[in-house]
N, C-alpha and C positions, 0 to 999 in steps of 0.2 A: 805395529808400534815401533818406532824408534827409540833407546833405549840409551840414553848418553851418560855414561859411567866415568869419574873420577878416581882409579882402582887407588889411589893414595889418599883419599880424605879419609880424617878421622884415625888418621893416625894406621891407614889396609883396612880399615874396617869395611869400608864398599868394596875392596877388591875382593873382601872375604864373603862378602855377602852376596856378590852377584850372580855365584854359581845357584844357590838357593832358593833366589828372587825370580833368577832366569828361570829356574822350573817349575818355580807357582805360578809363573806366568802364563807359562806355557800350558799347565795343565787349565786354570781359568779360560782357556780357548780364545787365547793371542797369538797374534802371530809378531814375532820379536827379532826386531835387528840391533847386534850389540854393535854401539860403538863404546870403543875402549881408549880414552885420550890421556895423552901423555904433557898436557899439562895447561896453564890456563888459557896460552893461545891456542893452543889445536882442539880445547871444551870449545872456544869461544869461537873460531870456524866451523866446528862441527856442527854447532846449535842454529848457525845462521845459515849453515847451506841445507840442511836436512827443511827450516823454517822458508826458504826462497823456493824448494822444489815444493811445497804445499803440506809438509806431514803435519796427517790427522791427529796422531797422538806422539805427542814428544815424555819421554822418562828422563828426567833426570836423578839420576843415583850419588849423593854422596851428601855432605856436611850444606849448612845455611851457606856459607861462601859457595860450592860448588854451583848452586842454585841461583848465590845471585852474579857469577860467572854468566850464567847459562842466559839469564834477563840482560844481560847488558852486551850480549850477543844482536839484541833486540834494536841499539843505538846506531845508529849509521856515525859517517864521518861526519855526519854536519849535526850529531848531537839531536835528530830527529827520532821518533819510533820507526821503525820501518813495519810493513804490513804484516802484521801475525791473524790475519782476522780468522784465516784456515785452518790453525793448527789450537788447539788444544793441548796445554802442558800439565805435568804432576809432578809435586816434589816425591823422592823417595829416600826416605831420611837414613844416613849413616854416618852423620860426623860428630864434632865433639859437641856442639850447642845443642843444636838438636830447637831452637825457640819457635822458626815457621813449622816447621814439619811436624812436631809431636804435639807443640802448644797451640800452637795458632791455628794450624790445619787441624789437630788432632787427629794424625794418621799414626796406626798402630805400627807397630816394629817387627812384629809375627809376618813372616815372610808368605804366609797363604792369607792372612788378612787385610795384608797390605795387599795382596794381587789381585782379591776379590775389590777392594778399592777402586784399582785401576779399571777392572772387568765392567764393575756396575755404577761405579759414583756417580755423582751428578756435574751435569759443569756449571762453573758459574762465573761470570762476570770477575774481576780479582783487581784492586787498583798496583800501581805501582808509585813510587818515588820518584823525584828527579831532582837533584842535589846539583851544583855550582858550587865550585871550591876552589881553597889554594892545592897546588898537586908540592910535591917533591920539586926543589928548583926556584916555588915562586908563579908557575904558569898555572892561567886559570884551566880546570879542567869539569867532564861532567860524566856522572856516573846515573846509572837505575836503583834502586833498591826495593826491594818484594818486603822486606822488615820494619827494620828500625832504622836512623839517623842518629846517632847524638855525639855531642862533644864532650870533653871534661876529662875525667880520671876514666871514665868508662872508653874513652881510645886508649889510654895508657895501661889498663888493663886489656884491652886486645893486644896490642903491640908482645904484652909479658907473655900472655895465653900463646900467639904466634909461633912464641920464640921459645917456649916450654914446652913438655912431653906430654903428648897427644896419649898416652895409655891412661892416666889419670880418670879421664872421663869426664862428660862435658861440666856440670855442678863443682865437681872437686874442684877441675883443673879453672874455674873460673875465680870459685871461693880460696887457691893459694893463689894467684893472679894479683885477687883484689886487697891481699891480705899485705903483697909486694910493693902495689901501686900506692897504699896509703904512705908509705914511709915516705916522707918527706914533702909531702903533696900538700900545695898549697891550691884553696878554693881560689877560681880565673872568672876577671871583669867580661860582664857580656850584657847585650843588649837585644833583646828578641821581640820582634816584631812581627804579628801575625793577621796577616789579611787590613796589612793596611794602621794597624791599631799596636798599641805597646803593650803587651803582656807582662817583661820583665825586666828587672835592669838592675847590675849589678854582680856581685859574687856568687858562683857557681860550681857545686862540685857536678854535676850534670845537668846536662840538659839533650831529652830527647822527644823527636817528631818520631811518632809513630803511624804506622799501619798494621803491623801486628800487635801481639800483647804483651810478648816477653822477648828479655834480651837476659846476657850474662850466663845462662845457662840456668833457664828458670826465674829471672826474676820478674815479675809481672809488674813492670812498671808503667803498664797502660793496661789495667784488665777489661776493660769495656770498649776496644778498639776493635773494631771491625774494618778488617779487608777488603771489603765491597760497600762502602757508604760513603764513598768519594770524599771520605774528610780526614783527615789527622788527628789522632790526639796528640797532646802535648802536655809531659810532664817534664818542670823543672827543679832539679833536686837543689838547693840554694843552698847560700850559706852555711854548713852542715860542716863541724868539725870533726875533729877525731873521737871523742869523749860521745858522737852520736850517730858513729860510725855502727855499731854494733845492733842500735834500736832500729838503724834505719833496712838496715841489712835484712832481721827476721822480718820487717814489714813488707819490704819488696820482695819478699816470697812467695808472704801469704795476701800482697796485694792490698795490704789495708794504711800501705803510705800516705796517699793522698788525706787523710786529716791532722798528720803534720807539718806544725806552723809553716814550715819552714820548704815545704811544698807548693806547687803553682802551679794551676793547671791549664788547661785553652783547647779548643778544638780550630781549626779552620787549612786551609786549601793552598793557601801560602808565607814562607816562613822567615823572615830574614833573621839571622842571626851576626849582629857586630859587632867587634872584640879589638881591643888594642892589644890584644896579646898576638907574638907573636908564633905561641906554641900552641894553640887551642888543639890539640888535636882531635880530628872525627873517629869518629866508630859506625862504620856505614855495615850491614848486615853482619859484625864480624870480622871485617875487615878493616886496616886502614890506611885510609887510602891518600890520607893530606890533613889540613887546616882550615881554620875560620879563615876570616868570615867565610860564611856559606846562605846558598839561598835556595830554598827549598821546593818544589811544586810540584802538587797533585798531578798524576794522569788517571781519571778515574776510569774503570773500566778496560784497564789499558791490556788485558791480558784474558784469556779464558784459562780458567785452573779446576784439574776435577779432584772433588772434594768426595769422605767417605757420605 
């Protein structure tokens, strides 16, 4: 098993955890080569040379970004997948969201039950993202994502989370985030178009394409999304001021937003989103990475991933 560690996500959390991890591993009767990178280019050479000499099983160790580093190792220069059909990957969750890994995958945190994971899971088929965006500058650019997609306050709440102390922990440090982002936050014109048809059009405090279930650190803004069913959910949070900031907050916890008015929802395979704004910012796994407009599409099956 090759083993690709992030020892700084999550604030050292992976660098703390990997002496642990390495030896449940080891005693599950693996054999383990660590790599240890120093930072998003040498995760992101590492994933793609380790994936060109053919490994069976690739580890990746740290936060939802470390993860979707490790996937977009995956992109060639010409924005193609390149052949993973060999290798077999797994998240192994230590950062501050914690949303594929705990949520979506529902892999435990217990470092012998996370090994037993690795040791016996099953694999299975996994889709990914493929996003088209504005980058930094102005130039168009194109990312992978294993999560979520969205735009709205929920990048400007990543950007805050980014820029703030990782000890916090993933739910806190999202819940003072979003509590920063509201100040002064005005809902942004957008237009989203999916598979061809108009799903929404107008003011938006979010909007996200999902593959997973949850983002923000726990909130389940897509509870019925599944990973491997080649399609998207989509939820769009609308119009939603500050005075329904607080209802909408406990529902996308407990996942029971979606029968507010002021909710949208769609499933399908591809996603345009159009904005005269100039600051739309994304929220792609956690990260962020640019601006609208953005155009989103399915790779279904693009990945094998072993699940508990």
């Amino acid at each position: 098993m090759e083993l690709v560690v992030n020892p700084s996500a999550g604030g050292g959390r992976a660098g703390k955890r990997l002496v642990a991890l390495e030896r449940a591993l080891r005693d599950a009767g693996l054999r383990v080569n660590v790599h240890s990178t120093r930072g998003r280019r040498d995760l992101h050479d590492t994933v793609k040379r380790v994936v060109l000499d053919k490994a069976p099983l690739v580890g990746v160790l740290g936060g939802d970004g470390t993860f979707h580093d490790a996937v977009n190792a995956l992109l060639s220069d010409e924005g193609q997948l390149i052949d993973c059909a060999e290798t077999v990957f797994v998240s192994l969750p230590a950062g501050t969201g914690g949303d594929l890994g705990a949520r979506t995958l529902q892999l435990p945190s217990d470092p012998a039950a996370l090994a037993r994971v690795v040791a016996t899971g099953r694999d299975r088929a996994f889709d990914l993202g493929k996003i088209t965006y504005v980058a930094e500058g102005g130039r168009r650019a194109v990312k992978l994502f294993a999560n979520i997609a969205s735009c709205g306050i929920s990048g400007r709440v990543d950007d805050l989370v980014a820029r703030g102390p990782k000890w916090l922990g993933g739910k806190a440090a999202y819940f003072v985030a979003s509590l920063r982002a509201n100040l002064g936050w005005k809902n942004q014109q957008v237009r989203i178009v999916v598979d061809d048809a108009l799903l929404y059009e107008g003011p938006v405090m979010t909007a996200a394409v999902c593959n997973g279930r949850a983002f923000g650190g726990g909130m389940l803004v897509a509870p019925d999304a599944r990973a491997d069913d080649g399609v998207f959910d989509i939820t769009v949070l609308g119009d939603i001021g500050l005075a329904g900031v607080a209802t909408l907050s406990s529902k996308l916890y407990a996942g029971t937003h979606r029968a507010m008015p002021e909710v949208t929802v769609g499933r399908g395979r591809r996603v345009v989103i159009e904005t005269p704004e100039r600051d739309l910012r994304l929220d792609v796994d956690g990260e962020t990475p640019g601006f609208g407009p953005a155009t989103i599409e399915m790779l279904p099956g693009a990945i094998k991933l072993r699940h508990p």
